[in-house]
Structures are given as C-alpha cells and as structure tokens.
C-alpha positions in Angstrom: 16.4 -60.5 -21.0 19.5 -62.8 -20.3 21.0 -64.7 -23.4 24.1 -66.7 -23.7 25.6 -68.9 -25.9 28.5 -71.1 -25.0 31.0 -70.6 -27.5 31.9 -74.1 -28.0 28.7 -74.7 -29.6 28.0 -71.4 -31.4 27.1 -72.2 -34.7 27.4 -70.0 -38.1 25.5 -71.2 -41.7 27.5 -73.9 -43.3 29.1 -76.1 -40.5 27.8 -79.1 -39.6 24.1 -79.7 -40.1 23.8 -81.9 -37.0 24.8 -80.4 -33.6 25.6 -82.7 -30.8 22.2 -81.6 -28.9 23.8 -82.9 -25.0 26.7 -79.7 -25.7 24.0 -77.6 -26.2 23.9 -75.0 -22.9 22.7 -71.7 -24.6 19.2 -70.5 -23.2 17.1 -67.7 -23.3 16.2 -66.0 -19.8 17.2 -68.9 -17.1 20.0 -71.4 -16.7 17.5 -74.3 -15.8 16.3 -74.0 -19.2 19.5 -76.7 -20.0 18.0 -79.1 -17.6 14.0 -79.3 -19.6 14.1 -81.8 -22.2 14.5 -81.6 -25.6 11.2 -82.0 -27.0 10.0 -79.7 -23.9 12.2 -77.1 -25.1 11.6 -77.1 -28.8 8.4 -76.7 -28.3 8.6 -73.7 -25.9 11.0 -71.9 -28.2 9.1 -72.6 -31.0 5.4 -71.4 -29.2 7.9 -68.3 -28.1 8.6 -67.7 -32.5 4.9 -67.7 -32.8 4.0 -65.5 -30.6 6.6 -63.4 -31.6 5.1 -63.3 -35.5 1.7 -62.6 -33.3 3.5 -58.8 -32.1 4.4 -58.5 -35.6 1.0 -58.8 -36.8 0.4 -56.7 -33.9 2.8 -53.9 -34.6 1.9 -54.3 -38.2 -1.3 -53.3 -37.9 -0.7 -49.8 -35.8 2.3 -49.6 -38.4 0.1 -49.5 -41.1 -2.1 -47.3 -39.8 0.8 -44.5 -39.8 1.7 -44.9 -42.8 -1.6 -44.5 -44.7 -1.2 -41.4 -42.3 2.2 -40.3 -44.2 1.1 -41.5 -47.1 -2.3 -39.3 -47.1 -0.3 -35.8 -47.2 -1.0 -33.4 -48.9 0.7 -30.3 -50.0 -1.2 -26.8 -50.9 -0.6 -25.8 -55.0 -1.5 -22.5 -56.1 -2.4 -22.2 -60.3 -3.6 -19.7 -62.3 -6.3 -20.6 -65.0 -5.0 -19.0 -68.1 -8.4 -18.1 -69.1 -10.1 -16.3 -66.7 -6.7 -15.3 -65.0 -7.8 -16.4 -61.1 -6.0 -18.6 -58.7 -6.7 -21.8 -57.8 -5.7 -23.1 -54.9 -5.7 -27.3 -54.7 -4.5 -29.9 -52.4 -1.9 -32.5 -54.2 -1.2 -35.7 -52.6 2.9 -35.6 -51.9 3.6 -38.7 -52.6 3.9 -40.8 -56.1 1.9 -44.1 -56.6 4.7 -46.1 -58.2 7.1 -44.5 -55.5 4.9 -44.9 -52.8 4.1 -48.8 -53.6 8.1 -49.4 -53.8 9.2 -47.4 -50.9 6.8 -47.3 -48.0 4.4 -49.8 -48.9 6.7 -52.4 -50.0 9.8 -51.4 -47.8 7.4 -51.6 -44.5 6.0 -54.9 -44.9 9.1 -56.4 -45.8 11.3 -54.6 -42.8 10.7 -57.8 -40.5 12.7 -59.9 -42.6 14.5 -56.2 -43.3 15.8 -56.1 -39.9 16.2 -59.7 -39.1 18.6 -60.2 -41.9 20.2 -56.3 -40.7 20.6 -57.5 -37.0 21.9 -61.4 -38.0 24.7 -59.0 -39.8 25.5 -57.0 -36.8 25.7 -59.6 -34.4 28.8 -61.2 -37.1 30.4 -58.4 -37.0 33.9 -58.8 -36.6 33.5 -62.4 -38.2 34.9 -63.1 -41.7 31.5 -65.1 -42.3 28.5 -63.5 -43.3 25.6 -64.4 -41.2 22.9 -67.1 -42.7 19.8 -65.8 -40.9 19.5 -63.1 -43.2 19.5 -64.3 -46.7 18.2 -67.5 -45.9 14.7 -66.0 -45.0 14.7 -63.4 -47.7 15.1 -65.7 -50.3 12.7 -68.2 -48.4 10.3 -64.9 -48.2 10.5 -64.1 -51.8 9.2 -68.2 -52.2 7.0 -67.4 -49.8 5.5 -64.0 -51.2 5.4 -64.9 -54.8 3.5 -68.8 -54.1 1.4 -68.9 -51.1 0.8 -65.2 -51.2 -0.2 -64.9 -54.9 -2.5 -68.5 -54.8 -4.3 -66.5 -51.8 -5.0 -63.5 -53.8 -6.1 -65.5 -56.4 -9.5 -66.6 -54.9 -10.2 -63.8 -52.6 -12.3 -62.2 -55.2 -15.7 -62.9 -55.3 -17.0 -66.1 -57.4 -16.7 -64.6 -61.4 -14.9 -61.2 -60.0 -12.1 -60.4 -62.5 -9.6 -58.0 -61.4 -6.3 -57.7 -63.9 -3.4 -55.2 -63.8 -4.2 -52.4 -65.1 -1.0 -50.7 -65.8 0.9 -53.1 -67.2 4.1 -51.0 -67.6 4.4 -50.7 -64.1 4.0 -54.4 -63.2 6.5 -55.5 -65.9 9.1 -52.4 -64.3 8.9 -54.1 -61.2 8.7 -57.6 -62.4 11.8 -57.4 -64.2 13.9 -55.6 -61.3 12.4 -58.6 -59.0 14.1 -60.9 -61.5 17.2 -59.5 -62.1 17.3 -58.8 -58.3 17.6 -62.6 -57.8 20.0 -63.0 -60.7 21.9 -60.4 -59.6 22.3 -62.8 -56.2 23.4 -65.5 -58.0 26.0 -63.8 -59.8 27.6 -62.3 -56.8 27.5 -65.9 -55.4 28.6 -68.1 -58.4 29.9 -65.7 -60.8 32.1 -62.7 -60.0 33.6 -63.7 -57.1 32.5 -67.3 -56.1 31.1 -67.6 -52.5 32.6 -64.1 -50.9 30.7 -60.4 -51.2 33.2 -57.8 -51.7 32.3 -53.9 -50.9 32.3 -52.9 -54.5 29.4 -56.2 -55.0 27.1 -54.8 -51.5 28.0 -51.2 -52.6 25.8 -51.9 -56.1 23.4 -54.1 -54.7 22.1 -51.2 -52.5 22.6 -48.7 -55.3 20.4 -50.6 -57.8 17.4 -50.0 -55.5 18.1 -46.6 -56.4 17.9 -47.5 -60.3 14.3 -49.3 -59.6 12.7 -46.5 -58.2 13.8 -44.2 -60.9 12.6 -46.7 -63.4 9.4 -47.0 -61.9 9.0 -42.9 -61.5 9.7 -43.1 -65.2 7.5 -45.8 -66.5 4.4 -44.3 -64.2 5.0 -40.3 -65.5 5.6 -42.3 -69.2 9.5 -40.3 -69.6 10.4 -41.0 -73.4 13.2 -43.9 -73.7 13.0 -44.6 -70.7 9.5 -46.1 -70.2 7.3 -49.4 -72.2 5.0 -47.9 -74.5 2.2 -49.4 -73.1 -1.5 -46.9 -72.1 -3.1 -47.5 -68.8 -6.3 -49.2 -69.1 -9.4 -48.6 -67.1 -7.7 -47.4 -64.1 -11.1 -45.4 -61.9 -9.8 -42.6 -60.4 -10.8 -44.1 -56.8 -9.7 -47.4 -56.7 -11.7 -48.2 -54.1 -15.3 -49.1 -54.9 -17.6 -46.1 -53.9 -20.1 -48.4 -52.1 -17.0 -49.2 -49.7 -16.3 -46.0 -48.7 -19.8 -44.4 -48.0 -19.1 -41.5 -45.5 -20.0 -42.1 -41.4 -22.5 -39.5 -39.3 -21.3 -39.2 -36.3 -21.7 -36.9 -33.4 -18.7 -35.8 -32.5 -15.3 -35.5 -33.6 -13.5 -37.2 -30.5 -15.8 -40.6 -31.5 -14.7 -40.5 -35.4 -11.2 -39.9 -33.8 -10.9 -42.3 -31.7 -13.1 -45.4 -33.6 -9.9 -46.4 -35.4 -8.2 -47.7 -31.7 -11.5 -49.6 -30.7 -11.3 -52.2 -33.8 -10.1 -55.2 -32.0 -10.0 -57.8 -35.2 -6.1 -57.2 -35.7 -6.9 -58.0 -39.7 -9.9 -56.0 -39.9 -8.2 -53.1 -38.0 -5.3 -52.7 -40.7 -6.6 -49.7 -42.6 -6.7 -49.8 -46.3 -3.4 -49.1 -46.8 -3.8 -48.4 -50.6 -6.1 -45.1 -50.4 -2.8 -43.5 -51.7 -4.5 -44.5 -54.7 -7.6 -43.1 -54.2 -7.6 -39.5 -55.4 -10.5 -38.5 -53.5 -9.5 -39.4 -50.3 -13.2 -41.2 -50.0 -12.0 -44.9 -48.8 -12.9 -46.1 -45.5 -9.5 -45.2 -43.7 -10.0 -41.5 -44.7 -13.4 -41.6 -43.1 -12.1 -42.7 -39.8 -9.6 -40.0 -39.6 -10.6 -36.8 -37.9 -12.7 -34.6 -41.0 -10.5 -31.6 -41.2 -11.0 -29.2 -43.2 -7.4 -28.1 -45.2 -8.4 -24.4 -46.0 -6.7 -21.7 -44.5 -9.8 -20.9 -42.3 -9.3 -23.9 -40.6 -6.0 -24.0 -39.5 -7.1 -22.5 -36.1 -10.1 -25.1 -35.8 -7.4 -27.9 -36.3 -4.7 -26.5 -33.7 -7.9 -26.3 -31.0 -8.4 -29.9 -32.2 -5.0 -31.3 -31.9 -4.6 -29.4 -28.2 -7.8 -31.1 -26.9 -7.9 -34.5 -28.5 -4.4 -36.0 -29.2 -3.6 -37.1 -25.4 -7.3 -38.1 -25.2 -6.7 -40.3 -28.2 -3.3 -41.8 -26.8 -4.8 -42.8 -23.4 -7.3 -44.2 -25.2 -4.8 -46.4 -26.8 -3.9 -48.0 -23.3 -7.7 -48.3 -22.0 -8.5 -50.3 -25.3 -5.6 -52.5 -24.8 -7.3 -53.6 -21.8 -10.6 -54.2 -22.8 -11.6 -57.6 -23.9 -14.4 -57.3 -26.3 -17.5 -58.9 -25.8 -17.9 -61.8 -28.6 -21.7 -61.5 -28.5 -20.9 -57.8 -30.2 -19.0 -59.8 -33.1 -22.3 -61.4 -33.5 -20.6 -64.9 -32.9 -23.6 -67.3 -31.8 -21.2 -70.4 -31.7 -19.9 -70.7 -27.9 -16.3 -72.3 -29.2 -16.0 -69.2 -31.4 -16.6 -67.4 -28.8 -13.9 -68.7 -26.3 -11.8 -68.7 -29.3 -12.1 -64.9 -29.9 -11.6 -64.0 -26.1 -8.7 -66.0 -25.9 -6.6 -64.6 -29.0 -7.8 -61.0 -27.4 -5.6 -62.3 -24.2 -2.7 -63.2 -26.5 -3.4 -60.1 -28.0 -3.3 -58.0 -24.9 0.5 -57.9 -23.6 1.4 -56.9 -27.0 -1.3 -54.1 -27.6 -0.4 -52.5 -24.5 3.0 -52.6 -24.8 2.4 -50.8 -28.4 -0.3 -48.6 -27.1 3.3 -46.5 -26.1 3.8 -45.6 -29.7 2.2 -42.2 -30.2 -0.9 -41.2 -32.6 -0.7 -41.4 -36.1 -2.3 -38.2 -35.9 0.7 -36.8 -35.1 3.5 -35.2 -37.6 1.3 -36.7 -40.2 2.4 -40.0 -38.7 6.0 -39.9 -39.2 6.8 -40.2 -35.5 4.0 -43.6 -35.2 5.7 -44.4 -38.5 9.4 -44.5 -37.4 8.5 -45.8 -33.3 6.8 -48.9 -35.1 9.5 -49.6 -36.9 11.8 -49.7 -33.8 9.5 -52.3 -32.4 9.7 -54.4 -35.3 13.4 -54.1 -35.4 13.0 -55.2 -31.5 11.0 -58.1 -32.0 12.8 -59.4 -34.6 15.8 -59.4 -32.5 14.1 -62.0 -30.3 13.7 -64.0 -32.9 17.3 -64.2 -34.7 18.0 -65.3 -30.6 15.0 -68.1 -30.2 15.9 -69.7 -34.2 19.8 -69.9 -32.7 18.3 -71.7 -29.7 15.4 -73.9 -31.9 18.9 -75.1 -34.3 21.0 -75.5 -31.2 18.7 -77.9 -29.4 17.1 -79.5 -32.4 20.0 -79.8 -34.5 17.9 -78.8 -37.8 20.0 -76.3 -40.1 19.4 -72.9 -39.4 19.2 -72.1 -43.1 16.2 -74.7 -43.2 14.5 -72.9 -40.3 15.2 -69.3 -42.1 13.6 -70.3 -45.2 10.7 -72.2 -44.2 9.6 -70.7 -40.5 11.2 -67.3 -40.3 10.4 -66.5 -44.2 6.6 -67.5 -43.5 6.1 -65.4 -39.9 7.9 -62.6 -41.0 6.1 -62.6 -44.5 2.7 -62.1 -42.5 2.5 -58.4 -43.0 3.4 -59.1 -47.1 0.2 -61.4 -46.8 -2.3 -59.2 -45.3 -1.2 -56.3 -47.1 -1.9 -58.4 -50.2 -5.0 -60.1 -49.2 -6.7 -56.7 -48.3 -5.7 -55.2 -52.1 -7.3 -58.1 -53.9 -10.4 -57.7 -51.4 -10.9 -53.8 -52.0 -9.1 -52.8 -54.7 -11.3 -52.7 -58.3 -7.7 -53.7 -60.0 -5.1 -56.1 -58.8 -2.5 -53.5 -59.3 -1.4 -52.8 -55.5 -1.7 -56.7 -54.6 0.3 -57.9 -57.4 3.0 -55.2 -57.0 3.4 -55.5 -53.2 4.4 -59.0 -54.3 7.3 -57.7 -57.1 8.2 -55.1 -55.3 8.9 -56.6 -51.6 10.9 -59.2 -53.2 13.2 -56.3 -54.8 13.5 -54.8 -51.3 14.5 -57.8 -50.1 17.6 -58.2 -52.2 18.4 -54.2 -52.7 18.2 -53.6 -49.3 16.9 -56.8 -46.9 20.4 -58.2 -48.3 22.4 -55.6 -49.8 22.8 -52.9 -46.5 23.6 -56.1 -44.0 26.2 -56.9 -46.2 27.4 -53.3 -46.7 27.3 -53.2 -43.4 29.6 -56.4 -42.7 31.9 -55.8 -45.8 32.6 -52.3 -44.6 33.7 -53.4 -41.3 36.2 -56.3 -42.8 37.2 -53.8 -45.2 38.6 -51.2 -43.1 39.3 -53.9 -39.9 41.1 -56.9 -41.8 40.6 -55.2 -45.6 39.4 -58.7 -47.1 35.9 -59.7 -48.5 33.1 -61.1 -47.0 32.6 -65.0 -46.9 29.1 -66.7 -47.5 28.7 -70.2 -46.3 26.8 -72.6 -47.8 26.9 -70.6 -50.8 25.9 -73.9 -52.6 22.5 -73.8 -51.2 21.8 -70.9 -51.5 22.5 -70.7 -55.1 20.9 -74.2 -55.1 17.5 -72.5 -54.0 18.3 -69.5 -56.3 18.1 -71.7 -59.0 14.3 -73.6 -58.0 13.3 -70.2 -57.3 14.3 -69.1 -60.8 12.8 -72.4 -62.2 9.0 -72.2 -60.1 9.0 -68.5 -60.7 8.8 -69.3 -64.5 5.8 -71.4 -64.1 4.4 -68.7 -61.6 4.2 -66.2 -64.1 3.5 -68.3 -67.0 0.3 -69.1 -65.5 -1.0 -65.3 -64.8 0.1 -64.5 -68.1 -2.1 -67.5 -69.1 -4.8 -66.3 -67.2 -4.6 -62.9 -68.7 -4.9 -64.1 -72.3 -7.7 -66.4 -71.6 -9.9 -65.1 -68.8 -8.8 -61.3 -69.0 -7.3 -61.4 -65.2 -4.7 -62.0 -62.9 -7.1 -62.7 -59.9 -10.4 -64.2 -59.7 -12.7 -65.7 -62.1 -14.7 -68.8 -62.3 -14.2 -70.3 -59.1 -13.1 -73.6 -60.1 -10.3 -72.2 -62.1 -9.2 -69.9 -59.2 -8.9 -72.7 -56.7 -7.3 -74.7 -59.5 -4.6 -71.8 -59.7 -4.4 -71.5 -56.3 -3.7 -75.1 -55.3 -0.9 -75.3 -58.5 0.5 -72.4 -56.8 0.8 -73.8 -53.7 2.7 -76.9 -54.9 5.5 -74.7 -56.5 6.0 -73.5 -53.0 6.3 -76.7 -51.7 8.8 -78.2 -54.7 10.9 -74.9 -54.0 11.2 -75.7 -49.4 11.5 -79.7 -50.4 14.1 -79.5 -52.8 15.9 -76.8 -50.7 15.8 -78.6 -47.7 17.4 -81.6 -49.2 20.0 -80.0 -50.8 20.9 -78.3 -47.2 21.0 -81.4 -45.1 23.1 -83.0 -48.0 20.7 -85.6 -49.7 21.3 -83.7 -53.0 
C-alpha cells in the first residue's frame, strides 16, 4: 500500500480547524484518488474506517479466543495433608482474577486504541508536537466505554434479573485509579507544566499502572493497610450458571477440537472470555477445547494429540474461511435475513482468511495466537491513523473531533462485546463493570503514557526539550465534561444499588430508563466537546 501526504498540507492537532479542501493531494493507494470528488471520497474513506473496525471485530474474536487459552493455565501443586501425611497433587490456575481482569482482559480489548495512539506517536517522531490521534480517542473511548457501554449492559439481563458487584473492594480499587487516571491527565496538561509532557510526567504515568495492579493484587488477597475492609458477598465459585455450561458428547476428539473454528456468528464465536473466573473450568469455552486429561499418565496421550491434530486444526482455519454458511442452518425463515447474513459472511471473508494465518490457540497455551493477534491489530490500526488523516484532509472536520467520536467508538468495539457477553453470562456484574474501570486505566497508564514516553524520550535525548500538546485546551475542556457526566454516571449505579440491590438489570422499565439517561451523558460529553474544538465555545 502507497501513501503520501504533501507536506504543504500535513496537518498536526491544533492548527487550523478548516483545511483548504482544493490543496488537499494526499491519497491512499492511487494518484487519481485527487481527481474523485469530495463527497465521493469521504465516503470511500469513511466505508474503508468501517471496514476496518469490521477486522477488528474480526481479529478480536480469534484474539480472544487465545487468551481464554493463556488465561486457562494451569500449573501442577504438590501439598501434604497434615493429617494423614499423603500428597496431594492439584492443578492451580496461574493466573490472578483481579490481575487477570486488569492486564490481559482489559489491556487486550483496549490495545486498538493502545496501538493507534502508540503508532500516531511514532509517526511524530522527531516532531516537537505530540500527535492528536492518540489521546483524542482514548479520552473519546473512555466516554465511550463508561456511557454507551455501561447503558448496554444495563438491559442485557433478563426482564427482573438483578446482577450487582459482588466484591465491592475491587470495583472501588479500580474505580478510583480510573478517576485519578483522568485527573492525573489534567494535571499534566493544566497544572504542572501547562500544555507540554516532560519525561519525568510520561515516566510516572506508565509507572502508576504499576501501582494499580499492586493495589488490586492487594485489595483481592485482602493485604492489611493496604486493602478496603469490605467481605465479598455471594461470589459462586463458577460464575458461570451451571445450566450454561452443560458438558458436549461427541465422538471424537478432532470434532470437539475443531467446532470452535466452524462458529461463523463473529459475536457468538467470542468465547467466554471470563471462565478465568470459573474455578472449575465447566463454562462453555472449556468444553470446546480439546478434553485433556492433566495427570502425568496423560502426558503421552496429549503429545500423540498435539502431533496428529494441530495442522489438522490450522488448515481447518483456512477451509472455514471459505465456507459461506448456509442461513437456513441459522434457522433464519425471513429471506432479507437471509441475504443479509450471507452478505456480512462475504465481508467477513477476506479478513477471516487473512487471519486464518495466525496459528492455534492450542498452541504454547496460546501465547503465540495471543501475541500474532496482537500484531494484526497493531496493523490494522495503522490503516486507520492513515484513512482519519485522509477523512480530516478532504473534509476539513478536526481530527480531534474524528478521534473522539468515530475512532473512540470502532476501536471501543472489542470493550463492548467483551462487556455485553459478562452481563449476559456472568451470575455477577463483576467482569462487565470492571472491564469498563479498568480499560479506561489502561488507556491513560499505558494507551497514553508509553506513546508519550516514547516521543518525550526521543526529544529528550535528540533536542533535550519537552513534549508539546496542541490543543491542550480541548482536551482539558473534554477532561473536564468527562469528569462532570462521570459523576452522574456513577451516582446513578450507586442509586441503583441502594434501591434495587444491582448495578445491571431489574424491572425493565427502570433499566431502559437508565439506559437511555446514560446514553444522553454520552451525547452532552461529544456535543460540548465538539464545540469547544471547532471554536464555538
């Protein structure tokens, strides 16, 4: 892929909002692209960001699937019973829940924006001017992830269903470190050194991600001093309701292997990414994985399996990349839902065959799946920062508008699902609630912090002066709505909690009352934000 960009009209956050669109000679692949007309244009680039957010959902959903892989490790524990003095041997999950929920779960379905903002910082390199890509949809995707995502949570439970945090200690761990995470923003901006990021500012902003996991550990293991005295209450050991997870008879082994890759709903298809909080590994996703016994007699049966399966399984990646299912299996009697279906599973198709090259999450416990997913994200992404330069070029709308409205929705996608499938399955809105929290501390700790590390190293050792941040205005501007709609966000769970017992669900009136009052903070926080961008306040 060609891309070029005159200089003359190369544009960075914080000049002029309108561009004189007749200067405007960057395109994306071919030359003649200058000669289409604007509206023609505008609307290919903009189909071309859609379908981009369509691979993400894409890659999201293989993504997923490796890391309930990497999540679902376990390591072998010998004890000694005290009382009869024999060994016992168990199988411990590696990972932490708290940790887990913060780190891979929150961490990978924030790394769109992750790498967006990452790349955006790259490509400035060498530029006393911070890029605007970057923290313009991370602040737009924290908007985005604490609004639309928690007023779609809210009625996803059944009519009456009540599901409420159950470990509240957590919740309020990772709500305050989301908080102070966007503080923390505003100080660097407006504060301690007004509209530049020094290294010493990007150095802590990383490092505090650091602090919140410890903090988290802490408050989950319940460390004295350093944790809210507050119980768990009714947490189930599987969080998944046993009637979801009843176990599948069938055949063979290749067929239970290989029935993950021939689930062609790219929503449905995203395993339930919070069995690591199932402690009995009896959720649908474990049930889909090859049944392996982890005993030492074993060990041989599994190499035999790996040996004859895994390349079986990857080709079988690329044939059902290929294969257009039959809509009359989906049980779809409408003829338009029909056509509908087969044509989203052509959309579907270049993208799940050029992702059918990342390996088996059966493989290294699905580090490898884990890590080439990630790549492909990072790629895609890419594309985008490109196609929003082109969309501001031709248009003449501020990029910043385009990062917090359009990017921060798209690349929120994966925050959404992950969300929507918590508050579905889960018997607790623990996970859905604190995928919310916790992406929104990514994004600042590291969605903001390492691009600006990154940038403020370079001008640190190349010119040895700080980093600049245009329009720091609106960005503080938005800061400050965000602050002010966040404040009415969480007034109204808390509301919830003391008068219907839960965060998500009830009475459905109520829920679709919450959802819709949810949805209108959003919408105060892009209006007012907009304005204040193009100048009207």
């Amino acid at each position: 892929m060609e891309y070029h960009l005159n200089n003359t009209v190369k544009h960075a956050l914080g000049e002029s909002n309108i561009y004189a669109r007749d200067t405007c000679e960057s395109y994306l692949i071919f030359h003649y692209e200058t000669k289409l007309g604007e509206g023609i244009r505008t609307f290919l680039y903009f189909s071309a960001i859609a379908y981009c957010f369509i691979g993400l959902s894409a890659i999201t959903a293989r993504f997923f699937r490796s890391m309930e892989s990497v999540v679902s490790h376990t390591r072998r524990v010998e004890r000694v019973d005290p009382s009869t003095n024999t060994k016992i041997i168990t199988y411990d999950k590696v990972w932490n829940y708290a940790i887990a929920d913060i780190t891979l779960l929150a961490f990978g379905t924030s790394f769109p924006q992750i790498s967006l903002a990452t790349i955006d910082a790259i490509r400035n390199l060498g530029s006393l001017d911070a890029g605007g890509l970057g923290p313009g949809t991370l602040v737009g995707s924290a908007a985005f992830d604490l609004f639309p995502i928690h007023a779609v949570c809210v009625v996803v439970p059944k009519a009456g269903e009540l599901k409420k945090i159950s470990d509240l200690g957590v919740w309020i761990v990772e709500l305050f470190w989301s908080f102070w995470a966007y503080a923390w923003l505003y100080i660097i901006l407006e504060l301690w050194s007004p509209n530049v990021v020094t290294l010493s500012e990007s150095l802590l902003t990383v490092l505090q991600y650091g602090l919140l996991l410890l903090h988290a550990y802490a408050q989950d293991k319940r460390w004295p001093y350093l944790s809210i005295p507050l119980e768990r209450s009714e947490r189930p050991d599987e969080w998944v309701p046993k009637e979801a997870a009843l176990p599948r008879h069938d055949n063979n082994v290749h067929e239970d292997a290989t029935e993950i890759h021939q689930m062609n709903d790219e929503t449905n298809s995203i395993v339930d990414i919070f069995s690591i909080h199932s402690r009995n590994e009896t959720d649908p996703a474990y049930q889909q994985l090859p049944s392996i016994d982890v005993s030492e007699s074993s060990l041989e049966d599994e190499h035999v399996f790996e040996e004859s399966h895994l390349l079986e399984i990857w080709k079988q990646q690329f044939v059902d990349a290929l294969v257009v299912e039959d809509a009359k299996s989906r049980k779809l009697n409408n003829m338009y839902l029909r056509v509908a279906k087969v044509i989203w599973q052509l959309l579907l198709a270049p993208w799940r065959l050029l992702f059918a090259f990342v390996p088996p999450y059966q493989i290294a416990h699905g580090w490898i799946a884990f890590i080439c997913s990630l790549c492909f994200i990072s790629g895609i992404a890419y594309i985008v920062t490109i196609l929003t330069d082109l969309v501001s070029c031709v248009t003449g709308i501020n990029p910043y508008v385009i990062a917090f409205t359009a990017l921060a929705a798209g690349t929120s996608w994966p925050d959404l699902v992950a969300s929507k499938i918590a508050a579905e399955r889960q018997l607790t809105a623990d996970s859905a609630i604190a995928n919310i929290t916790c992406s929104n501390s990514v994004n600042i700790y590291v969605g903001i912090g390492v691009p600006w590390l990154i940038d403020t190293l370079y001008n640190f050792f190349a010119y040895n002066k700080p980093l600049r941040i245009q329009n720091a205005d609106g960005l503080s501007f938005s800061l400050l709505v965000f602050f002010s709609t966040s404040v009415g966000c969480i007034g109204v769970l808390v509301l919830r909690r003391l008068t219907l017992g839960a965060e998500l669900g009830g009475p459905r009136l109520w829920a679709w009352v919450t959802c819709i009052y949810f949805i209108f903070l959003w919408l105060i926080f892009v209006v007012l934000s907009s304005l204040k961008v193009s100048g009207f306040i």
